[in-house]
The first five atom37 places (N, CA, C, CB, O) and aatype in JSON, in Angstrom:
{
  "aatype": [20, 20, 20, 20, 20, 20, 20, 20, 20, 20, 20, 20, 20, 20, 20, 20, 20, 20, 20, 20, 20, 20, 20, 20, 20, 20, 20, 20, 20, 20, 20, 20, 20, 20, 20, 20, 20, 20, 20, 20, 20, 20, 20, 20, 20, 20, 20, 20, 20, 20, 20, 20, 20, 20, 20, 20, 20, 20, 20, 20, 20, 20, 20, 20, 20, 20, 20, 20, 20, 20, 20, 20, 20, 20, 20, 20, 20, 20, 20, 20, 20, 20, 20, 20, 20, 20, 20, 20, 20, 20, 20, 20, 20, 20, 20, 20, 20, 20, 20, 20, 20, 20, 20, 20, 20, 20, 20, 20, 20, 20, 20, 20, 20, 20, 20, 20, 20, 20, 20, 20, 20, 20, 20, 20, 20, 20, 20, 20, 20, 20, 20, 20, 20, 20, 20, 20],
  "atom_mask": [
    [1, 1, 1, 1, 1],
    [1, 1, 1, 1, 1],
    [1, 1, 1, 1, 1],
    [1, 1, 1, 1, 1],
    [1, 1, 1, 1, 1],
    [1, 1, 1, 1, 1],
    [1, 1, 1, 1, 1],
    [1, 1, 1, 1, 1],
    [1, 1, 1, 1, 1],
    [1, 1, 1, 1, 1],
    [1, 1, 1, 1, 1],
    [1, 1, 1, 1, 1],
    [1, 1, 1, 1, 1],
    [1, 1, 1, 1, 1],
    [1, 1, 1, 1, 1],
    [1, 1, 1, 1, 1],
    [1, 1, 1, 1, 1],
    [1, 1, 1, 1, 1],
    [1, 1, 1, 1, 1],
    [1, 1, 1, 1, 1],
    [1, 1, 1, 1, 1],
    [1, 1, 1, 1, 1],
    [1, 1, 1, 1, 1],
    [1, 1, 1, 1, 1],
    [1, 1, 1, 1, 1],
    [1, 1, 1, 1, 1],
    [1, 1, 1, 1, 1],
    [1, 1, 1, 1, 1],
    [1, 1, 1, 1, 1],
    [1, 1, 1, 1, 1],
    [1, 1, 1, 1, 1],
    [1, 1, 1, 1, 1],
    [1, 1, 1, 1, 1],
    [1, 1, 1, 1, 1],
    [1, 1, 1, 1, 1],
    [1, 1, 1, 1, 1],
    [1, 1, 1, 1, 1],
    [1, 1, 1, 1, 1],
    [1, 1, 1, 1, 1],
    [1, 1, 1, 1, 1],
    [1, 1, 1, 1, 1],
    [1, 1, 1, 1, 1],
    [1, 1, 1, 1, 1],
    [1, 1, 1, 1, 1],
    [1, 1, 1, 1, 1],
    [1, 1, 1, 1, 1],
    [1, 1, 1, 1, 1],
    [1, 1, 1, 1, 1],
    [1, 1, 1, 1, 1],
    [1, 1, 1, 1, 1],
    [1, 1, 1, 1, 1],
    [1, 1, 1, 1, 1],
    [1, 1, 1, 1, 1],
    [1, 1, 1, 1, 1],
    [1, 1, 1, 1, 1],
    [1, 1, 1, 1, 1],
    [1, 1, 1, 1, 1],
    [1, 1, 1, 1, 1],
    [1, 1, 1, 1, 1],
    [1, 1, 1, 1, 1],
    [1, 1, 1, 1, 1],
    [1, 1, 1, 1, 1],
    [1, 1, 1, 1, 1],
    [1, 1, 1, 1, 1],
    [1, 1, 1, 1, 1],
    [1, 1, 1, 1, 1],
    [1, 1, 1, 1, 1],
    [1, 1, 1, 1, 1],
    [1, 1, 1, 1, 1],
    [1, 1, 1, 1, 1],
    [1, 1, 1, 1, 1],
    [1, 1, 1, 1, 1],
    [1, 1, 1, 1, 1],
    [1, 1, 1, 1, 1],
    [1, 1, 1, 1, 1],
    [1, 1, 1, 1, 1],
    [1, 1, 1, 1, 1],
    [1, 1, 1, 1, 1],
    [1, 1, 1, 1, 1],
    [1, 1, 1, 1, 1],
    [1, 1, 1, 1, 1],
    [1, 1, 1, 1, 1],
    [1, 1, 1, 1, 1],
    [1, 1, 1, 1, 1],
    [1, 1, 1, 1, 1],
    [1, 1, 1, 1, 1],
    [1, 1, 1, 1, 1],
    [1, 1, 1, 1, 1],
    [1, 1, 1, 1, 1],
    [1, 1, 1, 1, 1],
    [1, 1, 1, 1, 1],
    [1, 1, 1, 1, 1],
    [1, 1, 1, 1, 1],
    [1, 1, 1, 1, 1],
    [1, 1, 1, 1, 1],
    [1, 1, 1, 1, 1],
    [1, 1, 1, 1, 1],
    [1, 1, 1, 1, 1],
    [1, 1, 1, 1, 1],
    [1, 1, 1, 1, 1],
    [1, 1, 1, 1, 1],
    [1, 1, 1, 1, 1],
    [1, 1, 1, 1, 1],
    [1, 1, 1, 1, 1],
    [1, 1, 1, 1, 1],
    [1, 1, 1, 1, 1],
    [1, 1, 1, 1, 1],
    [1, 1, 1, 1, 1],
    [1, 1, 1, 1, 1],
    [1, 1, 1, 1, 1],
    [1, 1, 1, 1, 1],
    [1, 1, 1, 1, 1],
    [1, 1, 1, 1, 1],
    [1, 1, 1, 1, 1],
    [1, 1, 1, 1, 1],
    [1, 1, 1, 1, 1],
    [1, 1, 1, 1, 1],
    [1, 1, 1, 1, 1],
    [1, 1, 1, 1, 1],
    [1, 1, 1, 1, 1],
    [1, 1, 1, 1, 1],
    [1, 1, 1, 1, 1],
    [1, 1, 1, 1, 1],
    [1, 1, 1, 1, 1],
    [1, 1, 1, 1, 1],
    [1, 1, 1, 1, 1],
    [1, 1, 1, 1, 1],
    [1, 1, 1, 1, 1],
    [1, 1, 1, 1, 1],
    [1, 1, 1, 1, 1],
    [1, 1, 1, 1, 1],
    [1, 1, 1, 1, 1],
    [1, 1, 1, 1, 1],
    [1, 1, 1, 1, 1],
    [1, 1, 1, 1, 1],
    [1, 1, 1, 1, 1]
  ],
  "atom_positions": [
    [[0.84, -1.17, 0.0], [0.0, 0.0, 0.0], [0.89, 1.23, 0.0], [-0.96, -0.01, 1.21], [1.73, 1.45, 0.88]],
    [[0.71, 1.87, -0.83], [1.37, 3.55, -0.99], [0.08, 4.4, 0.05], [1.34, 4.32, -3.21], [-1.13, 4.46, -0.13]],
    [[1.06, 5.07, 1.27], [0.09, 6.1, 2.08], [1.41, 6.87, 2.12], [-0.84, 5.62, 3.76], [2.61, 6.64, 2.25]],
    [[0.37, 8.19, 1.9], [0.17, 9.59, 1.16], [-0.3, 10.62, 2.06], [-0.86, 9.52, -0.01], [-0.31, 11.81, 1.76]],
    [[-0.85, 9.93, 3.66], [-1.21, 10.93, 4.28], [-0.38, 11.36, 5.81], [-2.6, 10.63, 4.37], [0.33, 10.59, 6.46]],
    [[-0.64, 12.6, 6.11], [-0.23, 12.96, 7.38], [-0.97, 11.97, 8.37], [-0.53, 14.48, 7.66], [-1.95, 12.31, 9.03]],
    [[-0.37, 10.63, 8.42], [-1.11, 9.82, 9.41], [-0.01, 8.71, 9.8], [-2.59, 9.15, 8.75], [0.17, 7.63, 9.25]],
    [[0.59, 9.18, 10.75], [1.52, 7.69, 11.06], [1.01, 6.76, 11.57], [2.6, 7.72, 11.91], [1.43, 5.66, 11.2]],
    [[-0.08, 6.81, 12.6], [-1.04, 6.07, 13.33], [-1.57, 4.94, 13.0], [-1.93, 6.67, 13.53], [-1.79, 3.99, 13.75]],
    [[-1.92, 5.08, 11.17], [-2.46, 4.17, 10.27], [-1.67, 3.31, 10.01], [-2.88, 4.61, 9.21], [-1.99, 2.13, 9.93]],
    [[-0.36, 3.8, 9.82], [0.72, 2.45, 9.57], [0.91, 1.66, 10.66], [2.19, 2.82, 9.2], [0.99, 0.47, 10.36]],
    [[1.02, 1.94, 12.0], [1.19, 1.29, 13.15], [-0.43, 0.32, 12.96], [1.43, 2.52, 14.6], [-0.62, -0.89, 13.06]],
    [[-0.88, 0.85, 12.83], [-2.35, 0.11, 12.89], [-2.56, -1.34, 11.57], [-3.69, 1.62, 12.48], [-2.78, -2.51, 11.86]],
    [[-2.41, -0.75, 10.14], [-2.49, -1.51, 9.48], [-1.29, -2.27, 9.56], [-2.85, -1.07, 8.5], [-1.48, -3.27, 8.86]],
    [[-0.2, -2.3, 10.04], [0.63, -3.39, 9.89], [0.46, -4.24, 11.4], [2.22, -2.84, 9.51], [1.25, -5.18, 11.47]],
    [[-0.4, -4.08, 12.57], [-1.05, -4.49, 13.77], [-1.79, -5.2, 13.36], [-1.61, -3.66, 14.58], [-1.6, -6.34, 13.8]],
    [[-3.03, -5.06, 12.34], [-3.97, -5.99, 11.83], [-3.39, -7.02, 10.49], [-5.24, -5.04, 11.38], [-3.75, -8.19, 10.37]],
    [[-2.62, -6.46, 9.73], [-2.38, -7.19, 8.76], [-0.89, -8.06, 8.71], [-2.58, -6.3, 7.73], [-0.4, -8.71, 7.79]],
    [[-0.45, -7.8, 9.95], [1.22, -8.51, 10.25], [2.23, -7.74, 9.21], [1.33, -10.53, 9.81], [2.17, -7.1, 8.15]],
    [[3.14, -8.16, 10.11], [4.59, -7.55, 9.42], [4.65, -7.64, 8.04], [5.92, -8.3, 9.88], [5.1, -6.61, 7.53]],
    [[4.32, -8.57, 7.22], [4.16, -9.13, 5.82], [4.06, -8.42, 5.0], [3.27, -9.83, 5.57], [4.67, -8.48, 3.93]],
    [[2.73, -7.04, 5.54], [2.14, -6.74, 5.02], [2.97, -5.21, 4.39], [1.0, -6.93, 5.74], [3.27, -4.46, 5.32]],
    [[3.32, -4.73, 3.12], [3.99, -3.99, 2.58], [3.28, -2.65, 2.58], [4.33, -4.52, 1.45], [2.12, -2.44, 2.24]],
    [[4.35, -1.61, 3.09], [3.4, -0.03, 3.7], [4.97, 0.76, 2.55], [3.35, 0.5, 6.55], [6.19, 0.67, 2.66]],
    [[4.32, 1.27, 1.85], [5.21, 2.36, 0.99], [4.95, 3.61, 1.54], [4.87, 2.47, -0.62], [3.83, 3.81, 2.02]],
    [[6.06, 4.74, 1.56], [5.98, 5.83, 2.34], [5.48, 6.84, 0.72], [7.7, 6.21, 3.39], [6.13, 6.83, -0.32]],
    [[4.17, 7.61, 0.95], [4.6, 8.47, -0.1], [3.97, 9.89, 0.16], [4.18, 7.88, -1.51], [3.21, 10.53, -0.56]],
    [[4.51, 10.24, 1.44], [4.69, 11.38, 1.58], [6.1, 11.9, 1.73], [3.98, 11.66, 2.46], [6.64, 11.65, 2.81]],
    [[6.82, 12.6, 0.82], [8.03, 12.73, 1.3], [8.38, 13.41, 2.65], [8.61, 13.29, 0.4], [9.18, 12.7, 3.27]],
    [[8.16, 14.15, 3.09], [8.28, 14.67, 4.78], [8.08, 13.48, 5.58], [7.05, 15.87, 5.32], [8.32, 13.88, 6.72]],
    [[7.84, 12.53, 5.63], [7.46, 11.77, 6.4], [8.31, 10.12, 5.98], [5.86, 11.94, 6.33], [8.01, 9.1, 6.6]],
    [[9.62, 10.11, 4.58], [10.01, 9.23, 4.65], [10.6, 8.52, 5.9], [10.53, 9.38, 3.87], [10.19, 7.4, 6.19]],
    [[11.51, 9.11, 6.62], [11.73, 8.57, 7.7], [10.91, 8.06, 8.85], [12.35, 9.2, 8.03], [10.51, 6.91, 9.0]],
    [[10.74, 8.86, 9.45], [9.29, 8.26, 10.47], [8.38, 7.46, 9.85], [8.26, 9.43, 11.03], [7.68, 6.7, 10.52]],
    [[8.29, 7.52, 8.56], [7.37, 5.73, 8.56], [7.97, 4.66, 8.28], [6.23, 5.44, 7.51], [7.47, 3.53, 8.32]],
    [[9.25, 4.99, 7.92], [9.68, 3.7, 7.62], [10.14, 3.28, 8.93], [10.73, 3.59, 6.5], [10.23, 2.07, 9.1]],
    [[10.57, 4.31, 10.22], [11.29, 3.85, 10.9], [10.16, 3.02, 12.07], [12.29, 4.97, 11.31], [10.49, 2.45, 13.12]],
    [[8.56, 3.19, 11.41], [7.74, 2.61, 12.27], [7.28, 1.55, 11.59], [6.77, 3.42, 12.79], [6.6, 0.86, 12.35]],
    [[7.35, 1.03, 10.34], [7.52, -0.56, 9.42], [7.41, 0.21, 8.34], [6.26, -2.04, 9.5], [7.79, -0.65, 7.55]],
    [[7.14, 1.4, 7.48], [7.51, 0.98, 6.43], [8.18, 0.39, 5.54], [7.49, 1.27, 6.27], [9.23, 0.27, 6.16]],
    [[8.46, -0.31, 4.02], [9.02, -0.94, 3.75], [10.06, -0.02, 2.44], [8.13, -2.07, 3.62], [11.09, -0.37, 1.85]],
    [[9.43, 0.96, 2.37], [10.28, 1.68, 1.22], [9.59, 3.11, 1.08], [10.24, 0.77, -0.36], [9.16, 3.66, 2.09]],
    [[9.47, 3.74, -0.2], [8.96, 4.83, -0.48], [8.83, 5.08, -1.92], [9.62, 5.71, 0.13], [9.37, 4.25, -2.65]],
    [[8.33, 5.92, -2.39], [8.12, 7.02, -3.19], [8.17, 8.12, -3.14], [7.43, 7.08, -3.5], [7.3, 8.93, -2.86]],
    [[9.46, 8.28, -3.47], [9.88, 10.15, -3.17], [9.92, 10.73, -4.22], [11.32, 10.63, -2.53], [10.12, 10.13, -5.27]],
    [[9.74, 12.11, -4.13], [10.29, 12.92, -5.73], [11.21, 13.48, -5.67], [9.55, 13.95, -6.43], [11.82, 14.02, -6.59]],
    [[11.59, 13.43, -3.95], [12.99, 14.1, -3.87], [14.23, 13.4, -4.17], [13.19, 14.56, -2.61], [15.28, 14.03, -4.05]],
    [[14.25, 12.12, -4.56], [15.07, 11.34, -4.75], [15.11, 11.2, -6.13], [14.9, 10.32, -4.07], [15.74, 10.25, -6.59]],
    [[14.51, 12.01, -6.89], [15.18, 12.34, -8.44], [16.21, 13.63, -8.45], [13.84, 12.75, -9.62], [16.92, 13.82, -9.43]],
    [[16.25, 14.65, -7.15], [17.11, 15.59, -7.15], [18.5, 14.91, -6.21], [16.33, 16.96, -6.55], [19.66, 15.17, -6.54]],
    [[18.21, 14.13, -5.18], [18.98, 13.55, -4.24], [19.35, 11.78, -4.15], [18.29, 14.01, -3.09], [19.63, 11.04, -3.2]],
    [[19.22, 11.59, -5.38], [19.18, 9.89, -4.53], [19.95, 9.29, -4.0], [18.98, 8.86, -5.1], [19.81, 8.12, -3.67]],
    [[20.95, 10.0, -3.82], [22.19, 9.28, -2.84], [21.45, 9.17, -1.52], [23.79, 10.31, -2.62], [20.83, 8.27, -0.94]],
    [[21.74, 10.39, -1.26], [20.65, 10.73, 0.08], [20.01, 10.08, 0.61], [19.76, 11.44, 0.03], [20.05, 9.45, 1.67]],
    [[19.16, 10.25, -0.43], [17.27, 9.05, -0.19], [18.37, 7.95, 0.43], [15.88, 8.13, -2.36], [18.73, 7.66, 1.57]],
    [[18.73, 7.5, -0.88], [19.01, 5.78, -0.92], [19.81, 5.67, 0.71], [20.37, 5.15, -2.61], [19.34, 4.79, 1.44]],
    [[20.43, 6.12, 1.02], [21.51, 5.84, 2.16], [20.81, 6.43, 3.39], [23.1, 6.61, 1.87], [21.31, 6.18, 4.49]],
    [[19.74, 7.16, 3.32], [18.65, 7.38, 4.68], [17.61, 6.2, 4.94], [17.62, 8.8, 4.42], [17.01, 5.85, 5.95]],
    [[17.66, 5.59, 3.28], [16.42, 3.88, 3.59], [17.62, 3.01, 3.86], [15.18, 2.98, 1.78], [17.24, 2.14, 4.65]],
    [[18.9, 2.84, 3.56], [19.75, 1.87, 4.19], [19.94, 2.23, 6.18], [21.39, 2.03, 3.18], [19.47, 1.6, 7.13]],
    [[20.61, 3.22, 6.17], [20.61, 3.17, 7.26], [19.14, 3.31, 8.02], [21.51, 3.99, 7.51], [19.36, 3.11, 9.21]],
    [[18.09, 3.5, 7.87], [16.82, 2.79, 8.43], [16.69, 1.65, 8.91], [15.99, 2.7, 7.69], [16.53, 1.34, 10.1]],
    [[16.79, 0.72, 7.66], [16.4, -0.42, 7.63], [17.8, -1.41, 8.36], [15.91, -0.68, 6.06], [17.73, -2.54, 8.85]],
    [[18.93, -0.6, 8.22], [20.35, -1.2, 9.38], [19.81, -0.55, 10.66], [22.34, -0.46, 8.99], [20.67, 0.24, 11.05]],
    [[18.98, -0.55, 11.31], [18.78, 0.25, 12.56], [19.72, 1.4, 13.04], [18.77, -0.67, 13.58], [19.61, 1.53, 14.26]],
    [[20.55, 2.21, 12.53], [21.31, 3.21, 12.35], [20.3, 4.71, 12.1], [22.27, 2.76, 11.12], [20.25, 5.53, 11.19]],
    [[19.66, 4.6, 13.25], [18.67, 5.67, 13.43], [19.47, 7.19, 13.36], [17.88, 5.42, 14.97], [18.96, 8.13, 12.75]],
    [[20.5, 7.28, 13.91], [20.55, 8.67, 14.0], [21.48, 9.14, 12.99], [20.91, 9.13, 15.34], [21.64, 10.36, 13.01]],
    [[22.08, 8.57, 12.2], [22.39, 9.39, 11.02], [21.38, 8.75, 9.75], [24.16, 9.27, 10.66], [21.85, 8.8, 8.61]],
    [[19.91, 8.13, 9.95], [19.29, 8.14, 9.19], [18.22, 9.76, 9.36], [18.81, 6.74, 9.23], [17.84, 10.48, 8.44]],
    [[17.95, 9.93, 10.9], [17.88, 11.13, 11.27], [18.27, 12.52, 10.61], [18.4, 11.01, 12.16], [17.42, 13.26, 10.11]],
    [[19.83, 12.85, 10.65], [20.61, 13.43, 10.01], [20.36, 13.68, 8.65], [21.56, 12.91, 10.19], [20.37, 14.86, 8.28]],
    [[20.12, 12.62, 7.7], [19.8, 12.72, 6.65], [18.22, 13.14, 6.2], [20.23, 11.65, 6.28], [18.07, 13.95, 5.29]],
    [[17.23, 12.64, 6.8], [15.91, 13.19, 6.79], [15.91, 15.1, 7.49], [14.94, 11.94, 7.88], [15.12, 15.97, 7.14]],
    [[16.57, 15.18, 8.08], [16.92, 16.36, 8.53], [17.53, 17.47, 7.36], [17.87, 16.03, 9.6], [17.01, 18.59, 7.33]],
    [[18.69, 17.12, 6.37], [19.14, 17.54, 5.76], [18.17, 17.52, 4.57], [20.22, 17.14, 5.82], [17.96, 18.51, 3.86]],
    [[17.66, 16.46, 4.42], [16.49, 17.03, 3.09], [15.1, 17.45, 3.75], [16.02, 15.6, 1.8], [14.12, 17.51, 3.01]],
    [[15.01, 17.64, 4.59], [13.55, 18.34, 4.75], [13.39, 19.31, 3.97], [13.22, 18.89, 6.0], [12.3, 19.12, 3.42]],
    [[13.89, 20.32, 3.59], [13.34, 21.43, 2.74], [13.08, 20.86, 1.84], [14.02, 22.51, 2.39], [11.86, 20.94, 1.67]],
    [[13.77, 20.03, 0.76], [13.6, 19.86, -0.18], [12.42, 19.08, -0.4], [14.55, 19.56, -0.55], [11.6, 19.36, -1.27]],
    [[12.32, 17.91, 0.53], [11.07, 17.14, 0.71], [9.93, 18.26, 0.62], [11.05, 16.27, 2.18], [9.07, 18.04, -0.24]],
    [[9.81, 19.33, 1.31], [8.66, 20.27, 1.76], [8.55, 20.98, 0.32], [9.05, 21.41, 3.2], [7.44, 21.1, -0.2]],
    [[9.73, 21.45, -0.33], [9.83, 22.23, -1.51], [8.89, 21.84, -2.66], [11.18, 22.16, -1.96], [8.26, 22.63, -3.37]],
    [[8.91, 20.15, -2.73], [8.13, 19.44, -3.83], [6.75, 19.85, -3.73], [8.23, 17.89, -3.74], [5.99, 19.55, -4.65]],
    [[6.29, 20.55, -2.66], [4.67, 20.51, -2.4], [4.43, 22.2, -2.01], [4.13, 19.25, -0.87], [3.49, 22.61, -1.33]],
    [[5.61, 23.15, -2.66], [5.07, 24.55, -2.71], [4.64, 25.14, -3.54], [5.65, 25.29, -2.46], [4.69, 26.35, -3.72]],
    [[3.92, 23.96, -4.44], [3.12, 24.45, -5.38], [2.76, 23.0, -6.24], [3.91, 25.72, -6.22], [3.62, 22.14, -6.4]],
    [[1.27, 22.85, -6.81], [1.08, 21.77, -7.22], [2.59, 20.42, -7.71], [0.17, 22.3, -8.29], [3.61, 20.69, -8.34]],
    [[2.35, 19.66, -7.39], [3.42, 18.7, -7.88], [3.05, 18.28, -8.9], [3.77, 17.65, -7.15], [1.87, 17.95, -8.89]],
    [[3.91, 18.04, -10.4], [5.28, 18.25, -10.43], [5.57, 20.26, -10.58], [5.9, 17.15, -11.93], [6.71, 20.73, -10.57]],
    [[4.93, 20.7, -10.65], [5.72, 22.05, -11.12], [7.21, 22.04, -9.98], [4.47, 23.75, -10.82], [8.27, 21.73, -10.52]],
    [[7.23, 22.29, -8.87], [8.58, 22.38, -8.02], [9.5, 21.74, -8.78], [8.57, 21.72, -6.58], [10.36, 22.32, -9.45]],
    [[9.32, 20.32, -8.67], [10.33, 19.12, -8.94], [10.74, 19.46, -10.29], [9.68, 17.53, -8.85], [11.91, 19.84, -10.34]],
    [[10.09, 19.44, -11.44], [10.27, 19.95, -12.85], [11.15, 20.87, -12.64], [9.08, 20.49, -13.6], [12.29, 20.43, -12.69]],
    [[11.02, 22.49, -12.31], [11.75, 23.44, -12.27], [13.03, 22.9, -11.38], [10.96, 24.62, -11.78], [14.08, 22.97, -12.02]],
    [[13.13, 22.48, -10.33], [14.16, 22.02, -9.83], [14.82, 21.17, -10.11], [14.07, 21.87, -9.07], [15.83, 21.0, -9.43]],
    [[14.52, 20.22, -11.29], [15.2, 19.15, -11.86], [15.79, 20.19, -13.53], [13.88, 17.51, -12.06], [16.86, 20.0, -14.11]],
    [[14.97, 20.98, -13.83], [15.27, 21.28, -15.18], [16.45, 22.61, -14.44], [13.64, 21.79, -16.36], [17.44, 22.92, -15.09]],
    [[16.2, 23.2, -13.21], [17.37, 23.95, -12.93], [19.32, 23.44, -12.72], [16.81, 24.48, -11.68], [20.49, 23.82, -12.83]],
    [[18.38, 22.32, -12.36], [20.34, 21.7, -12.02], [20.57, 21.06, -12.99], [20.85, 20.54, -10.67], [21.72, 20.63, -13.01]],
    [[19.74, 20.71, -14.16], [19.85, 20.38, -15.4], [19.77, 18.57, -15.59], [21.25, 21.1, -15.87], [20.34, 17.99, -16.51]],
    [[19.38, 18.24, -15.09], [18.53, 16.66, -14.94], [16.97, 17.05, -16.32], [17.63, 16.37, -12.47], [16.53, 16.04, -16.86]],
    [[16.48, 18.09, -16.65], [15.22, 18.08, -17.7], [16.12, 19.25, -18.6], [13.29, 18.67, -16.95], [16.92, 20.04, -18.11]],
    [[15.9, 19.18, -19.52], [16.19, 20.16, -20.94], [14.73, 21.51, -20.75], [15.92, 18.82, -22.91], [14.78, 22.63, -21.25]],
    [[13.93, 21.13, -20.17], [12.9, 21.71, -20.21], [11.87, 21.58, -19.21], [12.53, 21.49, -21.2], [11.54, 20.45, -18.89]],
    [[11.28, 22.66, -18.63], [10.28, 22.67, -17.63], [9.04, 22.25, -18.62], [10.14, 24.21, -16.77], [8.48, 23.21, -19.14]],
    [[8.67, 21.31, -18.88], [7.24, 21.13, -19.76], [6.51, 20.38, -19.0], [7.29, 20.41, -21.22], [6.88, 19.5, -18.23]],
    [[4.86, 20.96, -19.34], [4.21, 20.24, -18.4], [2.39, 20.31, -19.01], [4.6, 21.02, -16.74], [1.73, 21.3, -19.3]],
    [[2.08, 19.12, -19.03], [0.52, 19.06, -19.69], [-0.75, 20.28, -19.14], [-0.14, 17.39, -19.21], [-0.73, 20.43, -17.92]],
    [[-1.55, 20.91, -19.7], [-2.54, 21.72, -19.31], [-3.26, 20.73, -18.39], [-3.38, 22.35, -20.49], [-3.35, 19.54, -18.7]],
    [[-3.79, 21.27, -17.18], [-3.49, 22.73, -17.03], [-2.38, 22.8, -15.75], [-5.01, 23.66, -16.71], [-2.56, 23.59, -14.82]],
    [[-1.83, 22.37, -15.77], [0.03, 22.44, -14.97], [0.6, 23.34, -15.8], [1.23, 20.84, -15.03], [0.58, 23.19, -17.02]],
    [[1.31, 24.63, -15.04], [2.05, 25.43, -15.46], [3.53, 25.44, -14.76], [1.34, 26.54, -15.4], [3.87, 25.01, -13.65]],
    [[4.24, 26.05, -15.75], [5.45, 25.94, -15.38], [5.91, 26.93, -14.27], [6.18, 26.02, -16.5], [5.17, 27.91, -14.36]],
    [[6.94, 27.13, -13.12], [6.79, 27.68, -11.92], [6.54, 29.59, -12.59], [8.39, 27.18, -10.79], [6.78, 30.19, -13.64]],
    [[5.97, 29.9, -11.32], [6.25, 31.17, -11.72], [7.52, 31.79, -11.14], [5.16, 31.96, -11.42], [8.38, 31.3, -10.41]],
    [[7.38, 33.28, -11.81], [9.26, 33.46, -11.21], [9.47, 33.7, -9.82], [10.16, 34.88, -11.85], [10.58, 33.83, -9.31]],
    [[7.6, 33.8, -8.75], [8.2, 34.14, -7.28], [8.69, 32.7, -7.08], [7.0, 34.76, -5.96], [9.77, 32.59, -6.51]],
    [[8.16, 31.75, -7.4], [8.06, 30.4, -6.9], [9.77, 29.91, -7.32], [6.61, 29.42, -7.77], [10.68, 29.27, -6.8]],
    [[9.51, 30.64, -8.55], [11.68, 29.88, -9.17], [12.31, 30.63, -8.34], [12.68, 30.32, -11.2], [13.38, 30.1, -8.02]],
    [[12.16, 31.52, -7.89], [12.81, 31.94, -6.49], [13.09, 31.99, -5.56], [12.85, 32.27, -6.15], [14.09, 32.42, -4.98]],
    [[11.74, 31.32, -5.13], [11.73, 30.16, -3.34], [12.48, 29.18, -3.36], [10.29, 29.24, -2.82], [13.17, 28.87, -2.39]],
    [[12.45, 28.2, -5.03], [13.13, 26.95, -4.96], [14.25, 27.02, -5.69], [12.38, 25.86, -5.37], [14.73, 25.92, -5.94]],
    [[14.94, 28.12, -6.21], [16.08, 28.36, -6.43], [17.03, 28.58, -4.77], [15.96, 29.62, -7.48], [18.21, 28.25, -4.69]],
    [[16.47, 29.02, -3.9], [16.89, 29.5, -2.56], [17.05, 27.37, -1.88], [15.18, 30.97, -1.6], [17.96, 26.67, -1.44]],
    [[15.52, 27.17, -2.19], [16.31, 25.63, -1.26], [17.22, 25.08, -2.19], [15.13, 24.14, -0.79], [18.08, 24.39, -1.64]],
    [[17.3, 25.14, -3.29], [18.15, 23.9, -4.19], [20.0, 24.7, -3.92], [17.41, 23.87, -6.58], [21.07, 24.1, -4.01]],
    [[19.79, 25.98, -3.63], [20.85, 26.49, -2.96], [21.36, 25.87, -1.58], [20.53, 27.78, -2.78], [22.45, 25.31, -1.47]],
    [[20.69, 25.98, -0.81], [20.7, 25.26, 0.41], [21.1, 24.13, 0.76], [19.83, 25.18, 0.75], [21.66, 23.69, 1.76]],
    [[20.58, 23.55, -0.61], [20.68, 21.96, -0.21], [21.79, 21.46, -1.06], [19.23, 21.01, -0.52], [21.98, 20.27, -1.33]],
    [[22.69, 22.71, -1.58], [24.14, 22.4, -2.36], [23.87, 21.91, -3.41], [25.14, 21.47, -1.77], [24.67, 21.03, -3.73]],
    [[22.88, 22.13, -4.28], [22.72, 21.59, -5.59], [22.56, 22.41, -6.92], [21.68, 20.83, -5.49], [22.08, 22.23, -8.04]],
    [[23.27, 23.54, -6.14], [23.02, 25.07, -7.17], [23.51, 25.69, -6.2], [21.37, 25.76, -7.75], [23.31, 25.53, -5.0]],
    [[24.61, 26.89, -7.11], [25.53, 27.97, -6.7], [24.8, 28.76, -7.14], [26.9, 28.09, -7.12], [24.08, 28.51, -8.1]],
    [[24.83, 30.28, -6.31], [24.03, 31.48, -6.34], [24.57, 31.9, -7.7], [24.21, 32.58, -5.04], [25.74, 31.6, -7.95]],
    [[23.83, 32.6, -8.64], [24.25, 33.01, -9.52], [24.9, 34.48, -9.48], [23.37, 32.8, -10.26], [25.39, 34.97, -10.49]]
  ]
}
């Protein structure tokens, strides 16, 4: 099951009724860590098309019980996790993938528009932050 919501409660619960077995995908990014570190089994991030080292080595050390520099790492991408959702998704991720140059192009089907320039400016500031772009 892919859960998507501000609800950790539910995972403790559905993996209580349905046993360990039972497969819980994280897909809220703000919340990769804390669910996995309560059974989830993986995720769906979008921040892990800008970061996947990151990602990848915050679900290893999870799943090695190496909590506090999986910590560390959920810590260090929080903005970016939060960034994906300051404005319909994909527009963020697009602009932030086509800024560090991972897309040739911000394109995006009607009616998704491409960021506006306050917004390329909020997430020009985290993708700064998060060392993945030098101030121009």
């Amino acid at each position: 099951m892919k859960h998507a919501a501000n609800d950790l409660a539910l995972v403790t619960q559905v993996l209580a009724r349905m046993g360990n077995d039972f497969r819980i995908f994280v897909g809220l990014e703000e919340l990769s860590f804390p669910m996995m570190a309560i059974g989830a089994c993986g995720l769906m991030n979008a921040a892990g098309n800008l970061r996947p080292r990151a990602l990848a080595q915050m679900c290893e050390d999870v799943f090695a019980g190496r909590l506090a520099p999986a910590r560390a790492a959920h810590d260090a991408l929080f903005e970016l996790n939060q960034a994906i959702f300051f404005d319909t998704n994909p527009t963020p991720l697009k602009y932030m993938m086509k800024r560090i140059g991972l897309l040739e192009t911000e394109e995006h089907r009607l009616p998704m528009m491409p960021a506006t320039p306050e917004l390329a400016a909020r997430l020009d500031g985290v993708l700064m932050r998060a060392g993945l772009m030098e101030a121009s």
